[in-house]
PDB file as gemmi writes it, atoms N, CA and C in Angstrom:
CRYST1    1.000    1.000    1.000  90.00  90.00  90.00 P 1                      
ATOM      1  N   UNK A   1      -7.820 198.449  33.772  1.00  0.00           N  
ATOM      2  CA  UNK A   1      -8.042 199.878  33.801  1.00  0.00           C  
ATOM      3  C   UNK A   1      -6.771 200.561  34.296  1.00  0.00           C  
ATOM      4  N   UNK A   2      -6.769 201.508  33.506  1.00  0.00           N  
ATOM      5  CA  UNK A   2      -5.506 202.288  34.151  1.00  0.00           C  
ATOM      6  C   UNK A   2      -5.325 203.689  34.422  1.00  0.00           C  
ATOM      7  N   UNK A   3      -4.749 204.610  34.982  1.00  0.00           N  
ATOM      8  CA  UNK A   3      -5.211 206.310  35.614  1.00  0.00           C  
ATOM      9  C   UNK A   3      -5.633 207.048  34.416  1.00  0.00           C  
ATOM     10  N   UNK A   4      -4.843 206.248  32.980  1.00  0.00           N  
ATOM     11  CA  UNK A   4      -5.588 207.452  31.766  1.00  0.00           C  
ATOM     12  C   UNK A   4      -6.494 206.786  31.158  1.00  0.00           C  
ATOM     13  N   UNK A   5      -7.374 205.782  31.957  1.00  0.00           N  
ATOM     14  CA  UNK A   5      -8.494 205.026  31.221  1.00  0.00           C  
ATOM     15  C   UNK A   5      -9.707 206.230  32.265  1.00  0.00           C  
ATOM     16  N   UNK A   6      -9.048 206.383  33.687  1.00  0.00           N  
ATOM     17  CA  UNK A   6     -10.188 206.827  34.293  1.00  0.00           C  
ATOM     18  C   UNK A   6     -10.134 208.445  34.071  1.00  0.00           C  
ATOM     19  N   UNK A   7      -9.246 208.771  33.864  1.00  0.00           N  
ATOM     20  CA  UNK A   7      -9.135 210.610  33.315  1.00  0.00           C  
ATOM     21  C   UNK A   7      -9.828 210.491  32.067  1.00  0.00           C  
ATOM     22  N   UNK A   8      -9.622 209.244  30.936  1.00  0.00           N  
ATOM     23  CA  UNK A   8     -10.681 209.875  29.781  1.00  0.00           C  
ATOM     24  C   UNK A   8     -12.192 209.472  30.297  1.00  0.00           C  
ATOM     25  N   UNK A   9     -12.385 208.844  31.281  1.00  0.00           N  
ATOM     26  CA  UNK A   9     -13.798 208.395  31.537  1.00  0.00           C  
ATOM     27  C   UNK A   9     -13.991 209.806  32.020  1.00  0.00           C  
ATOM     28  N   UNK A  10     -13.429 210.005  32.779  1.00  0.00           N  
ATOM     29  CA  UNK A  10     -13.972 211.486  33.719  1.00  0.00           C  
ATOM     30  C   UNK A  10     -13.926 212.848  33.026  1.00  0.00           C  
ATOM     31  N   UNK A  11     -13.521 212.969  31.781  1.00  0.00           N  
ATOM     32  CA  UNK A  11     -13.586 213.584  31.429  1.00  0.00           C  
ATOM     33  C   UNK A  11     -14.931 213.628  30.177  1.00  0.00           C  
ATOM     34  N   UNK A  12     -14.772 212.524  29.505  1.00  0.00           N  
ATOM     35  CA  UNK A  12     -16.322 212.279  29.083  1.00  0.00           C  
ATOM     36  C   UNK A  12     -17.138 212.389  30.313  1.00  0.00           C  
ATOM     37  N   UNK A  13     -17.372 212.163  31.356  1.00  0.00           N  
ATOM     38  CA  UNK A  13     -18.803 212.429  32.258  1.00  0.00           C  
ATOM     39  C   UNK A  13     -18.989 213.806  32.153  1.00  0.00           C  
ATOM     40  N   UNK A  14     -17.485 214.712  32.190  1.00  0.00           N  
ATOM     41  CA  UNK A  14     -17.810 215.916  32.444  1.00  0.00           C  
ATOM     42  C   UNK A  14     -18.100 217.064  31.119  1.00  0.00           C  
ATOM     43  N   UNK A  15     -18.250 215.929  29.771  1.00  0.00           N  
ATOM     44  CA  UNK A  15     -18.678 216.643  28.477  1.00  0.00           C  
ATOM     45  C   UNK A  15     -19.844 215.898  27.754  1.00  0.00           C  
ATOM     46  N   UNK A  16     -20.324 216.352  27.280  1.00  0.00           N  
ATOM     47  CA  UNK A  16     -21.229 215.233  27.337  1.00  0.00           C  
ATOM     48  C   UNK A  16     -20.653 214.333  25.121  1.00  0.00           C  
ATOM     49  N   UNK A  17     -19.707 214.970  24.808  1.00  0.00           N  
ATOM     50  CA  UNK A  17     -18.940 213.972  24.191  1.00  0.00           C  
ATOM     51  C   UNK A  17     -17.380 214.589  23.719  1.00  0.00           C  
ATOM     52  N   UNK A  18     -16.404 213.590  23.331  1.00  0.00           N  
ATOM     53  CA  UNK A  18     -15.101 214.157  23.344  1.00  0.00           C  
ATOM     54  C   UNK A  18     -14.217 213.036  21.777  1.00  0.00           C  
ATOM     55  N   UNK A  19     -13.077 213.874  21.539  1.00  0.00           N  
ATOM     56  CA  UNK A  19     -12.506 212.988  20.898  1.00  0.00           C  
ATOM     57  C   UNK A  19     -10.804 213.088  21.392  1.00  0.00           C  
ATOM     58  N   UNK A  20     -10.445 211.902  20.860  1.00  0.00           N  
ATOM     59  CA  UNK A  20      -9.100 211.777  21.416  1.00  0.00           C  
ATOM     60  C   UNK A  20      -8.421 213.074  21.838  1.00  0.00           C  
ATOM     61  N   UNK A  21      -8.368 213.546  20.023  1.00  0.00           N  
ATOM     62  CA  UNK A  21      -7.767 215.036  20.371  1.00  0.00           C  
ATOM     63  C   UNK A  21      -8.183 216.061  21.371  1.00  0.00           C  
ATOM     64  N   UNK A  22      -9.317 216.244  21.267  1.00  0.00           N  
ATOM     65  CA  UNK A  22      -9.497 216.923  22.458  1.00  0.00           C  
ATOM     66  C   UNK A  22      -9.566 216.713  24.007  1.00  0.00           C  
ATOM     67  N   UNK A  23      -9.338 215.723  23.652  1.00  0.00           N  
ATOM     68  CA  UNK A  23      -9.228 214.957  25.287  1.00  0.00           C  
ATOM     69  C   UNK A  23      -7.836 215.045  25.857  1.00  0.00           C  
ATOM     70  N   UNK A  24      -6.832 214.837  24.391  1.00  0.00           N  
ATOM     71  CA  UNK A  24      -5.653 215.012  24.568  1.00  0.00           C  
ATOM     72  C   UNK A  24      -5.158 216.375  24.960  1.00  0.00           C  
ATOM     73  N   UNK A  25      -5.725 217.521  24.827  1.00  0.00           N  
ATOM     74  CA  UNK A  25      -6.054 219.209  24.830  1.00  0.00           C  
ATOM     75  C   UNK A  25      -6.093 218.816  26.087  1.00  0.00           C  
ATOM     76  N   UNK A  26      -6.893 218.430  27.117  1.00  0.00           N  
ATOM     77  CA  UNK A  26      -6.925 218.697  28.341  1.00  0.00           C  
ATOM     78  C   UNK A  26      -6.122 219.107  29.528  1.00  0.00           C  
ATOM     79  N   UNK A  27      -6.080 219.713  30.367  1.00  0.00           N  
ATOM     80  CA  UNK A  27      -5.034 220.076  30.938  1.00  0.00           C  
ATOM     81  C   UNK A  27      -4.922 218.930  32.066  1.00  0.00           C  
ATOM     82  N   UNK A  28      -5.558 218.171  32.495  1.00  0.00           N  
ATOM     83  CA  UNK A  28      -5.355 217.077  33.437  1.00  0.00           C  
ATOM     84  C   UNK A  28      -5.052 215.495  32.807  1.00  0.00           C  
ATOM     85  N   UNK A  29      -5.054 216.168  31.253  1.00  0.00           N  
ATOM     86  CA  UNK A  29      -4.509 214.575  31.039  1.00  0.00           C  
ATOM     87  C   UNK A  29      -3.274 214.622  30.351  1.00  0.00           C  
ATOM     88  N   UNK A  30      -2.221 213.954  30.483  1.00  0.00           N  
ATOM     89  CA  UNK A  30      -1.183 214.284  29.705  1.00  0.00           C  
ATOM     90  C   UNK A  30      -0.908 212.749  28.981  1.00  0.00           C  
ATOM     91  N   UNK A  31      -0.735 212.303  28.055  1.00  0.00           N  
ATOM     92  CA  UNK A  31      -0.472 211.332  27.325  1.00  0.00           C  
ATOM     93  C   UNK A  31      -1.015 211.860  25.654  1.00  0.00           C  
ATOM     94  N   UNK A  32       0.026 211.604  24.975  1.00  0.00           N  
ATOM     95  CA  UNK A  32      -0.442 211.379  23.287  1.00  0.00           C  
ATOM     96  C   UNK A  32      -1.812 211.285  22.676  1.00  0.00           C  
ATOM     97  N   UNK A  33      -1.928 212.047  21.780  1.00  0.00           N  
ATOM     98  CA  UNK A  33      -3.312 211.834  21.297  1.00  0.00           C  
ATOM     99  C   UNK A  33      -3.630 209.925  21.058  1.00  0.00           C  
ATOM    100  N   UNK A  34      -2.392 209.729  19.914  1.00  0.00           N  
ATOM    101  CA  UNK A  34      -2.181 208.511  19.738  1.00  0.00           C  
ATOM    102  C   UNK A  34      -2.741 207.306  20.649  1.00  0.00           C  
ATOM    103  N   UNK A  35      -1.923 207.750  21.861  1.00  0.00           N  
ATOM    104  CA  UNK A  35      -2.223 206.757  23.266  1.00  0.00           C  
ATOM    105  C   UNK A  35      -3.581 207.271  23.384  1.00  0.00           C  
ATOM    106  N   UNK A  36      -4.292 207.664  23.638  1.00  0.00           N  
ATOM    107  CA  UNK A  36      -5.661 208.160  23.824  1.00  0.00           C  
ATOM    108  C   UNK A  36      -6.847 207.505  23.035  1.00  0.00           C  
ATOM    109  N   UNK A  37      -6.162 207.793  21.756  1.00  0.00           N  
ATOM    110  CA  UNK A  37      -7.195 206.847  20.637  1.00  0.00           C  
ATOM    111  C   UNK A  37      -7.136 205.504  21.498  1.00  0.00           C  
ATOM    112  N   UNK A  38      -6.108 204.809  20.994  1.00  0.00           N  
ATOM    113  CA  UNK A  38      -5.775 203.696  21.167  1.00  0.00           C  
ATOM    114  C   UNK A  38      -6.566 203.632  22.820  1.00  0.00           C  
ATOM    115  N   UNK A  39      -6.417 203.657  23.715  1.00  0.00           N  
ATOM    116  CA  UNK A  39      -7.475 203.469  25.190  1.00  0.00           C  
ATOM    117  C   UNK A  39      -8.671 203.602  24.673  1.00  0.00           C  
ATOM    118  N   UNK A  40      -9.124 204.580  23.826  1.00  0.00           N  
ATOM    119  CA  UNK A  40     -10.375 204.654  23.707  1.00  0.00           C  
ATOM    120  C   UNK A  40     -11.106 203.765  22.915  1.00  0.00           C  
ATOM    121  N   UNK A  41     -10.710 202.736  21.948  1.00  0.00           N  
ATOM    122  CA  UNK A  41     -10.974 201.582  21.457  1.00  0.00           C  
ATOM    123  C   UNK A  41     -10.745 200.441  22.663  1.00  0.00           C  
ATOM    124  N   UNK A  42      -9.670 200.429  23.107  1.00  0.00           N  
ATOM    125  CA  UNK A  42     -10.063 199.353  24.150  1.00  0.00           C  
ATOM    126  C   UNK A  42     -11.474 199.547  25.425  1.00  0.00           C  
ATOM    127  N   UNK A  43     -11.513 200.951  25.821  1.00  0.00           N  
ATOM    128  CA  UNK A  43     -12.768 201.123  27.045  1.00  0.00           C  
ATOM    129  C   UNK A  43     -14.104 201.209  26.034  1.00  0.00           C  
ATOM    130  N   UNK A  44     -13.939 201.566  24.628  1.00  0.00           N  
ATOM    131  CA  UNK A  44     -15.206 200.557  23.768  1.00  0.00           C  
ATOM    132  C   UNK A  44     -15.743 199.555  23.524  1.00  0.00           C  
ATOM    133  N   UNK A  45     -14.561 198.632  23.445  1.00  0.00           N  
ATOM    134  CA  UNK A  45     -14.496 197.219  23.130  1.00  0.00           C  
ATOM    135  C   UNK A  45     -15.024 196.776  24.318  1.00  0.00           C  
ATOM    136  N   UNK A  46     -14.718 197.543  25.869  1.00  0.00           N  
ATOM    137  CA  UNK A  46     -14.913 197.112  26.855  1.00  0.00           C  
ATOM    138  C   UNK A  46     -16.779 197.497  27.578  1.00  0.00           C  
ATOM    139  N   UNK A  47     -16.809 198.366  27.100  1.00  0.00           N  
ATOM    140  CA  UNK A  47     -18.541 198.597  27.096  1.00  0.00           C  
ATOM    141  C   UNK A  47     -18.575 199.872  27.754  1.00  0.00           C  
ATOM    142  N   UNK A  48     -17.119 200.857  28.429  1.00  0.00           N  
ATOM    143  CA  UNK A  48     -16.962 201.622  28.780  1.00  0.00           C  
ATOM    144  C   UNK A  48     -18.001 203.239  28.480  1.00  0.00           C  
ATOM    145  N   UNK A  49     -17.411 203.299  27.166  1.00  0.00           N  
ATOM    146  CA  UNK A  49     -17.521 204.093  26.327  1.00  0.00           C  
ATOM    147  C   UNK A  49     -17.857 203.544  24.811  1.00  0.00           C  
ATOM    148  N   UNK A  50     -18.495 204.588  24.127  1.00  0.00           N  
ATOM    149  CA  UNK A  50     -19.414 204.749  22.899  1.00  0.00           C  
ATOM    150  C   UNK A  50     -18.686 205.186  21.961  1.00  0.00           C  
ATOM    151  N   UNK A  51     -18.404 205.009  20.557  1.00  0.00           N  
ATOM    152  CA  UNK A  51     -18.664 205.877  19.514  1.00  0.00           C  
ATOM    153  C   UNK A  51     -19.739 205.833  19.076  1.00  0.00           C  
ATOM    154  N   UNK A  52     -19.887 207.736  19.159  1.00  0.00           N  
ATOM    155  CA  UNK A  52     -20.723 208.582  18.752  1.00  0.00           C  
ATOM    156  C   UNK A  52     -21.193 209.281  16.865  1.00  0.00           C  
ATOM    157  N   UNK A  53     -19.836 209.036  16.608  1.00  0.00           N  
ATOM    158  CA  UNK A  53     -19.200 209.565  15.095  1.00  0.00           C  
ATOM    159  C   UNK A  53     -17.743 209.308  15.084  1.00  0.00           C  
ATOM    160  N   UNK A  54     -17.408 208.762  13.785  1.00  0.00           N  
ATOM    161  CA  UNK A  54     -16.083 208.625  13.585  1.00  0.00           C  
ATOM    162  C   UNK A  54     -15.662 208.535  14.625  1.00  0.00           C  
ATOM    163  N   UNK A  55     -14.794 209.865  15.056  1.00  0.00           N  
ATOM    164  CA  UNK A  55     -13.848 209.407  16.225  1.00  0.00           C  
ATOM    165  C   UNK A  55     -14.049 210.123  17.228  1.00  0.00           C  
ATOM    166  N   UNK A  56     -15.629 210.152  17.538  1.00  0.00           N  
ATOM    167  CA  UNK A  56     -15.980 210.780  18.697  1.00  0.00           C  
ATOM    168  C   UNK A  56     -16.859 209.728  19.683  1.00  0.00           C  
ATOM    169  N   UNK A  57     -16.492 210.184  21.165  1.00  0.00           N  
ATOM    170  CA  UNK A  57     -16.968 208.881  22.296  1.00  0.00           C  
ATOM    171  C   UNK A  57     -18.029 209.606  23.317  1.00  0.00           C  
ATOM    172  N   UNK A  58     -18.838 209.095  23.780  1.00  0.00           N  
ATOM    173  CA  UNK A  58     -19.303 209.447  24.583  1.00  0.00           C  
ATOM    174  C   UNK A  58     -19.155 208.105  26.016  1.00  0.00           C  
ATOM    175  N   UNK A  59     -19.348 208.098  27.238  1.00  0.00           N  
ATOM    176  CA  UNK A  59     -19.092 207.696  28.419  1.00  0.00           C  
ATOM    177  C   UNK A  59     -20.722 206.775  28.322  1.00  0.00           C  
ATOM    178  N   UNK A  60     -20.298 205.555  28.571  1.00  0.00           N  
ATOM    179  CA  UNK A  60     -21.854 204.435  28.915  1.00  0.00           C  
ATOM    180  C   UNK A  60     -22.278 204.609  30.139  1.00  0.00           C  
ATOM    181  N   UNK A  61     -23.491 203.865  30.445  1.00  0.00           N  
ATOM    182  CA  UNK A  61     -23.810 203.716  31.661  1.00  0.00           C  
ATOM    183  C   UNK A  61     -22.791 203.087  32.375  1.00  0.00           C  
ATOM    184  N   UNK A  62     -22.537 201.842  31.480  1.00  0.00           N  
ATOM    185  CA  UNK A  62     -21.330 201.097  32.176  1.00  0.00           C  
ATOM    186  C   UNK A  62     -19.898 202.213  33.134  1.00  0.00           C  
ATOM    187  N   UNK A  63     -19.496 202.842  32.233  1.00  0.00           N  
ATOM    188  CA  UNK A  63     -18.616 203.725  32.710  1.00  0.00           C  
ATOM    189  C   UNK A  63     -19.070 204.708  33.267  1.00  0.00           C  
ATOM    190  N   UNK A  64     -20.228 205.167  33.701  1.00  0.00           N  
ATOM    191  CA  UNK A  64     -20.416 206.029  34.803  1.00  0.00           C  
ATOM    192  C   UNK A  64     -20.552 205.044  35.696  1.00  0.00           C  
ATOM    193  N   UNK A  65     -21.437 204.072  35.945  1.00  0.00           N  
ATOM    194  CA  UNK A  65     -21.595 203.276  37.146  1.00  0.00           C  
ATOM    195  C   UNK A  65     -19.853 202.864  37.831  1.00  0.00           C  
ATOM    196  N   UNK A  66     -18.965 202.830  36.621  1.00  0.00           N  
ATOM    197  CA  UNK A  66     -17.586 202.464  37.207  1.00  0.00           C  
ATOM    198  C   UNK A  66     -16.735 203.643  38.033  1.00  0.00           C  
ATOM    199  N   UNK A  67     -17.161 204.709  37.565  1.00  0.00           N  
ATOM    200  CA  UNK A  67     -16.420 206.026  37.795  1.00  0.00           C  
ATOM    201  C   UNK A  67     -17.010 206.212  39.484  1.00  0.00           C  
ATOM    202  N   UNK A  68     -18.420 205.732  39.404  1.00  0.00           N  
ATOM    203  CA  UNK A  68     -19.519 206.149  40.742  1.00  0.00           C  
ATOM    204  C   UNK A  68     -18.957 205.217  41.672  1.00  0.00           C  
ATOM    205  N   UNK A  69     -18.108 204.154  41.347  1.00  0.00           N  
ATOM    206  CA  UNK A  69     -17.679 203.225  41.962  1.00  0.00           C  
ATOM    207  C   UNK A  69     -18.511 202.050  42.230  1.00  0.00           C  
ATOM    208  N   UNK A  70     -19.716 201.276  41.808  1.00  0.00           N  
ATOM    209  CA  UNK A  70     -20.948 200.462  41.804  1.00  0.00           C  
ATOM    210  C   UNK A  70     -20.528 199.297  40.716  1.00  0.00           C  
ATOM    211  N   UNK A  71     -19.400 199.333  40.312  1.00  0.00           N  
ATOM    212  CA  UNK A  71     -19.175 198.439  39.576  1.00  0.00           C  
ATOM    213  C   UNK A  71     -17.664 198.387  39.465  1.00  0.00           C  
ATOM    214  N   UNK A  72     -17.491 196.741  39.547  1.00  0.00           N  
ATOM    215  CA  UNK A  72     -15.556 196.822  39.141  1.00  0.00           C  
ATOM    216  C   UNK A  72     -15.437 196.227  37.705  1.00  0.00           C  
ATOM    217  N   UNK A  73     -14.283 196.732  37.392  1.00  0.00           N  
ATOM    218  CA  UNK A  73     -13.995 196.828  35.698  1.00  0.00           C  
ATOM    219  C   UNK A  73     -13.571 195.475  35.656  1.00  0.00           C  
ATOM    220  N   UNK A  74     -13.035 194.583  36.785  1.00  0.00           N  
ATOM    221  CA  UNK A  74     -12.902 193.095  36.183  1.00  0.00           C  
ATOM    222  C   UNK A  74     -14.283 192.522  35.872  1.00  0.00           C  
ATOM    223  N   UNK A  75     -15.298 192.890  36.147  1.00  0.00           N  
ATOM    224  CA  UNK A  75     -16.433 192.031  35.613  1.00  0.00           C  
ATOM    225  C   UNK A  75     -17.041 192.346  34.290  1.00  0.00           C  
ATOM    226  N   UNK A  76     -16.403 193.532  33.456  1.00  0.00           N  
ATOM    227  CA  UNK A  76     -16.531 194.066  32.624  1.00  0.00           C  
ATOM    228  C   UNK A  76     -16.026 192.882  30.986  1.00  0.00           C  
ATOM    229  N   UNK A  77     -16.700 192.982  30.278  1.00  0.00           N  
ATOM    230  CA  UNK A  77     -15.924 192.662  29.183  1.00  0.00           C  
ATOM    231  C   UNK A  77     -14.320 192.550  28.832  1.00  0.00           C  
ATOM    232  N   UNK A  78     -13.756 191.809  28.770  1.00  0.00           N  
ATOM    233  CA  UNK A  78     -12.246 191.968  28.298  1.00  0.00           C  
ATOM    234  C   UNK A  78     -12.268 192.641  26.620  1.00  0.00           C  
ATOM    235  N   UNK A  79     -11.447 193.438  26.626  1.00  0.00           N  
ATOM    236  CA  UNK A  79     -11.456 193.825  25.088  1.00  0.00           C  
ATOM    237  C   UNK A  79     -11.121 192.885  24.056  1.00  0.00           C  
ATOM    238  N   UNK A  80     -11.655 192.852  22.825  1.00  0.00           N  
ATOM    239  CA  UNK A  80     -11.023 191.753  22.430  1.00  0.00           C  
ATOM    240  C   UNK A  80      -9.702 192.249  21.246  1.00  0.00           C  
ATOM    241  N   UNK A  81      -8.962 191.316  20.929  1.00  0.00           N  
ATOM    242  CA  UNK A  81      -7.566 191.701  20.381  1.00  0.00           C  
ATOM    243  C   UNK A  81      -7.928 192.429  18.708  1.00  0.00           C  
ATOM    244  N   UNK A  82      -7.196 193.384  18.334  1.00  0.00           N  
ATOM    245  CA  UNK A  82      -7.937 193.980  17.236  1.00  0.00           C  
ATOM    246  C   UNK A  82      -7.021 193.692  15.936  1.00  0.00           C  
ATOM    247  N   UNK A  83      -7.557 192.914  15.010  1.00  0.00           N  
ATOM    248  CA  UNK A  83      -7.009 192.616  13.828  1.00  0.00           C  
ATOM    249  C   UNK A  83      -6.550 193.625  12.623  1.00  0.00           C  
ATOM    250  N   UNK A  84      -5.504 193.715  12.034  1.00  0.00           N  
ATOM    251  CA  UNK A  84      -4.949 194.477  11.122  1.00  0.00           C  
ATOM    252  C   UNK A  84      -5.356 193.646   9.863  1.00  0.00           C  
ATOM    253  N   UNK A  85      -6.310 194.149   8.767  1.00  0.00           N  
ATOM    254  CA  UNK A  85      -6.538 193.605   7.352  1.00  0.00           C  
ATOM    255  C   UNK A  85      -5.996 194.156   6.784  1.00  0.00           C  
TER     256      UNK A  85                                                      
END                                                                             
């Protein structure tokens, strides 16, 4: 986990759904839409977070219980490596 894994978590808690781009819009997060996507497939893969539609996420239980602090992200799923076809 890393500070812009927990700014997009916290920012999904505080919408009740988001997409890269607009997450990237935010004024407390600063990193690339690009970089954003890309986290947001890994805290999926990880059980973090949801897609909702295409390329929209919503925040799991998993990732609120992590944000609430009741859970640590090493016991979490490792993402797994994502193949190019």
């Amino acid at each position: 986990m890393t500070l812009l894994d927990d700014r997009i978590l916290e920012h999904l808690a505080d919408e009740s759904w988001s997409s890269p781009s607009l997450i990237a819009s935010s004024v407390y997060i600063e990193a690339p839409e690009g970089t954003i996507r890309d986290r947001c497939k890994l805290l999926a893969d990880a059980g973090m977070i949801a897609p909702i539609h295409r390329n929209a996420y919503e925040i799991t239980t998993w990732g609120q219980l992590y944000l609430d602090g009741e859970i640590d992200a090493a016991h979490q799923p490792y993402p797994r490596k994502r193949t190019i076809l």
